[in-house]
C-alpha positions as CSV (number, residue, x, y, z in Angstrom):
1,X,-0.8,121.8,-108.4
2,X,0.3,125.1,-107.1
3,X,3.3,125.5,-109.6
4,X,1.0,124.8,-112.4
5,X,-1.2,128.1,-115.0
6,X,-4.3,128.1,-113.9
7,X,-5.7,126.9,-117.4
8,X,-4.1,123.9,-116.4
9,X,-5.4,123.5,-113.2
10,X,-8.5,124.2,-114.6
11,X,-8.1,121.7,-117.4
12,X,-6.8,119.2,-114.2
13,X,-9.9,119.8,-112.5
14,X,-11.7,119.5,-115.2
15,X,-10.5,116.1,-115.9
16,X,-11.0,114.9,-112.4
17,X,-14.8,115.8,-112.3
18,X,-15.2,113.6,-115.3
19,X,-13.6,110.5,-113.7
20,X,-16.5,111.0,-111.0
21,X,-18.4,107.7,-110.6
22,X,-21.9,107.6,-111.2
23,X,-23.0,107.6,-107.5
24,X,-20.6,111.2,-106.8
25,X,-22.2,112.7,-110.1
26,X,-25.4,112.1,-108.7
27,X,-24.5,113.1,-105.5
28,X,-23.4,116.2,-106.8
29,X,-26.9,116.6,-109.1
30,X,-29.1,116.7,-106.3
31,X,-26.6,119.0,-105.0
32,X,-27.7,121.5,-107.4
33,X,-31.0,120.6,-107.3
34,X,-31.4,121.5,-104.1
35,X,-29.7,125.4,-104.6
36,X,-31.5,125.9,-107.6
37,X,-34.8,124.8,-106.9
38,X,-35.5,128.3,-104.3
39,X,-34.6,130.2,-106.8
40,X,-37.6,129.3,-109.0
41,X,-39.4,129.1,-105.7
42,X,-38.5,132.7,-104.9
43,X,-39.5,133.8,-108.3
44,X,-43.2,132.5,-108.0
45,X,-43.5,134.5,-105.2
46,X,-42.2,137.9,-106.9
47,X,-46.4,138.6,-108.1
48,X,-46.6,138.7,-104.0
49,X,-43.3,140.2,-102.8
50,X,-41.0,141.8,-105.1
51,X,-38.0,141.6,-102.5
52,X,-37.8,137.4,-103.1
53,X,-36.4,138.1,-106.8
54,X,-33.5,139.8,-104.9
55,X,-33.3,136.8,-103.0
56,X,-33.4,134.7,-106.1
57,X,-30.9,136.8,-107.8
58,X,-28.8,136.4,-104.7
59,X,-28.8,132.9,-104.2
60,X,-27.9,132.7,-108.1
61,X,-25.3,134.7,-107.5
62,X,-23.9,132.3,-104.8
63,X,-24.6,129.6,-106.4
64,X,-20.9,128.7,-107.9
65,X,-19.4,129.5,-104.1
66,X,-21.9,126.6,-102.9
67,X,-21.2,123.7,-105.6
68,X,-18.0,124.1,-106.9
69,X,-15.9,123.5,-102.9
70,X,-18.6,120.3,-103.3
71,X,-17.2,119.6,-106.5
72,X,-14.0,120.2,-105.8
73,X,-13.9,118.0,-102.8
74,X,-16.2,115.1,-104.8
75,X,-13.5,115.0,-107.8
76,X,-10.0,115.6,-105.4
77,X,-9.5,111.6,-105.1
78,X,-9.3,112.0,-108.8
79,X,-6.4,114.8,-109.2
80,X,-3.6,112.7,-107.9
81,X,-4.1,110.3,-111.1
82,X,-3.7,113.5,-113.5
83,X,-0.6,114.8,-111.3
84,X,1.8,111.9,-112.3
């Protein structure tokens, strides 16, 4: 996959995360769930501490470097199909 554009790898990956199965996409969901959900946590809290919406804009910030090596490892049974 290393010799290919990265639009195409991309588009490869892309393709893989689709052919997920129901289970993996869940999987993945909750995932999320569970980096999103302190975020709006944190930004309750901003009418006490004002410091937790940097926390929240932190951990929004992060959030692709969290899901997307999950993702990417989830979907990678599905890139040899689209390598052929």
């Amino acid at each position: 996959m290393a010799d290919k554009p990265l639009t195409e790898r991309m588009a490869l990956l892309e393709d893989a995360a689709k052919k997920m199965t129901v289970p993996e996409k869940t999987l993945l969901n909750v995932l999320k769930l569970l980096v999103i959900v302190p975020v709006f946590a944190l930004i309750l809290q901003v009418t006490n501490n004002w410091f937790s919406l940097a926390w929240a804009a932190l951990i929004f910030l992060l959030y692709p470097i969290f899901v997307k090596p999950i993702q990417y490892s989830l979907s990678a049974k599905y890139l040899k199909d689209n390598n052929k």
